[in-house]
C-alpha positions in Angstrom: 31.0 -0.6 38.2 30.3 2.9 39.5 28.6 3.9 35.8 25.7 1.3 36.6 25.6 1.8 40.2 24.6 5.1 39.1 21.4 3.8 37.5 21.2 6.6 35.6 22.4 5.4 32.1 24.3 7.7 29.2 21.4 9.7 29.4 22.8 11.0 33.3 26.3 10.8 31.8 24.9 14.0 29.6 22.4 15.1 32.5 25.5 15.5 34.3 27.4 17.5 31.7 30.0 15.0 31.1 31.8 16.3 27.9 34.0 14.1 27.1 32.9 10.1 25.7 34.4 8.4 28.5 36.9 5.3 27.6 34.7 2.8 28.8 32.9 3.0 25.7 35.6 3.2 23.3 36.2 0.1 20.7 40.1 -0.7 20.0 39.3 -1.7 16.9 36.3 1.3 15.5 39.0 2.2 13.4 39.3 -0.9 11.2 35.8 -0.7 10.3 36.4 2.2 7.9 33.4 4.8 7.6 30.2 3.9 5.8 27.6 6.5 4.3 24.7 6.4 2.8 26.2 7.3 0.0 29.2 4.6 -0.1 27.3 1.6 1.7 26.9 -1.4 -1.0 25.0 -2.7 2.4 21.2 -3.9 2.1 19.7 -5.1 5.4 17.3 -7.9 5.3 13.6 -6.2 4.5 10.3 -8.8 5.9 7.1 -7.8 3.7 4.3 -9.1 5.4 1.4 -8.5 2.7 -0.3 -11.8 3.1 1.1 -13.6 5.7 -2.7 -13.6 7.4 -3.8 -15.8 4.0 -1.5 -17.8 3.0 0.4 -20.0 5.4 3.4 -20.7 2.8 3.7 -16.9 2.9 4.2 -17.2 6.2 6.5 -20.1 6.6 8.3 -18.1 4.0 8.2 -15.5 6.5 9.0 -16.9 9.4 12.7 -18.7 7.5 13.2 -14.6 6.4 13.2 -13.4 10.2 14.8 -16.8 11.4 17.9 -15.9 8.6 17.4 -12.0 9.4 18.2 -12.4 12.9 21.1 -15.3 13.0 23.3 -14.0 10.4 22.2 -9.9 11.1 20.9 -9.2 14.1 18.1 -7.0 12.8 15.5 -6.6 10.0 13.3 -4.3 8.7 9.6 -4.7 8.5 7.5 -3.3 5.9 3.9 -4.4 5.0 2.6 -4.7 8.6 -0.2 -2.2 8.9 0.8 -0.6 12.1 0.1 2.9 11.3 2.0 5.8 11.6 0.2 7.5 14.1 1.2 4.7 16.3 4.7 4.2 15.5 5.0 7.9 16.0 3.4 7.4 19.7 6.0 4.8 20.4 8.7 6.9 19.8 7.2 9.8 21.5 6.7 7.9 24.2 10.6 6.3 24.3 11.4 10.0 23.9 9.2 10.9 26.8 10.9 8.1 29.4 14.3 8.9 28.5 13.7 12.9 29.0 12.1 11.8 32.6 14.3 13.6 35.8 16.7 10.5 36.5 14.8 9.7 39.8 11.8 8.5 37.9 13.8 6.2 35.4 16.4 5.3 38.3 13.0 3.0 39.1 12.9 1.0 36.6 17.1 -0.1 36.3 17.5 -3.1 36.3 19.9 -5.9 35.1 17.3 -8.4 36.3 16.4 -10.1 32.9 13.0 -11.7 34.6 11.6 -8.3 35.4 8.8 -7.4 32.7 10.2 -3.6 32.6 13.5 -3.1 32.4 15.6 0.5 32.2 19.2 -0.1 31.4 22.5 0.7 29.8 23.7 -2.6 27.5 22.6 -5.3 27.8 26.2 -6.9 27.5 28.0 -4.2 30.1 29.9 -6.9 31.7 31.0 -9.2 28.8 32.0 -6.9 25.5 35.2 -4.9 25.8 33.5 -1.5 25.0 29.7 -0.3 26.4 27.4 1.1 23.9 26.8 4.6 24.2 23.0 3.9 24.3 19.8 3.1 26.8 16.9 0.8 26.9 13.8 0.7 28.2 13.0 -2.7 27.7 8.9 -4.7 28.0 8.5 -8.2 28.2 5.0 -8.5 27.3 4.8 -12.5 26.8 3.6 -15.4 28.0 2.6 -13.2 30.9 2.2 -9.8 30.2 2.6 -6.8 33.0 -0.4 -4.8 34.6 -0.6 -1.8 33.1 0.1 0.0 36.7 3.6 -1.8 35.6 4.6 0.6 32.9 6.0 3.9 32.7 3.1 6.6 33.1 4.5 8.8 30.3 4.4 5.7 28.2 1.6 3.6 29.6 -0.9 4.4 26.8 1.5 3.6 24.2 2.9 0.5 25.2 -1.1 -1.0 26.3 -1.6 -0.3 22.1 1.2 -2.1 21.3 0.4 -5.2 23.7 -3.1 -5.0 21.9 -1.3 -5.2 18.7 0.6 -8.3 19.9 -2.6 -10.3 21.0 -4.3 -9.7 17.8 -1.6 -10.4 15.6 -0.8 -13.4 17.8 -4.5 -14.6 17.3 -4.1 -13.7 13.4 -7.1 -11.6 13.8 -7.1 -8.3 12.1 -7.4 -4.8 13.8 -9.5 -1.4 12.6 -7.2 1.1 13.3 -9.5 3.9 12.8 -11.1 3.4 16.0 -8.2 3.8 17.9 -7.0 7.2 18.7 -3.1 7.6 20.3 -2.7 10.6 22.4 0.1 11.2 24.8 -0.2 14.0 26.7 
């Protein structure tokens, strides 16, 4: 398929001043669905509080059956309670931001439909089996059992992603972080 031949995801679809959605990523059937807002949704996705899951491991069998349900009959949660702060969140997203605005050369690196790889740049994950493509791209880290060298990651989003990997190993050890000695700064 010449769109991910290109490597260059929706975001060189745009780069390249395509106007127009292109049909590949229409779905037949968007128009059964009906249009949900804010305002009109009776829709409440599954919230995971985490306050005390550290303490008290009922809490966190209770936990763990919350995400198990969340993402067999959803697909996706929301996580509240899980003292990552905002500083760092905001990094993460300034450093998706910051691969995805790269020149399409540097990103064009890292495509890859090649599940094993522990960075991956791509356009659906699904491209080949759903009737429609999502107008969307990924930049994707595996960073367990074996996590990448940091000379592995995107430079604009090194810094960030090295935080998060922390996170992971201390929340995988059930040890507890101070956040105040870390400072995020992409540049």
């Amino acid at each position: 398929m010449a769109f991910d031949d290109s490597k260059a995801g929706v975001q060189g679809l745009v780069e390249n001043g395509v106007e127009k959605v292109p049909r590949m990523f229409y779905c037949e059937h968007s128009h059964d669905y009906g249009f949900v807002s804010a305002s009109n949704s009776k829709i409440s996705i599954p919230i995971i509080d985490l306050t005390g899951i550290h303490d008290d491991p009922n809490l966190r069998d209770g936990v763990v059956g919350k995400v198990r349900y969340a993402c067999e009959k959803w697909g996706f949660f929301q996580v509240i309670n899980h003292g990552i702060p905002t500083h760092v969140l905001d990094g993460m997203i300034k450093g998706t931001r910051m691969f995805h605005q790269q020149d399409a050369e540097v990103r064009k690196e890292y495509y890859t439909r090649d599940f094993s790889r522990k960075v991956a740049y791509l356009s659906n994950y699904t491209l080949y089996e759903d009737p429609s493509a999502d107008w969307r791209d990924t930049i994707a880290f595996s960073l367990a059992p074996d996590h990448p060298k940091a000379e592995e990651f995107p430079a604009v989003c090194r810094f960030v992603i090295i935080v998060i990997q922390l996170l992971a190993l201390f929340t995988l050890a059930h040890a507890t972080i101070s956040w105040d000695s870390i400072q995020l700064v992409m540049i």
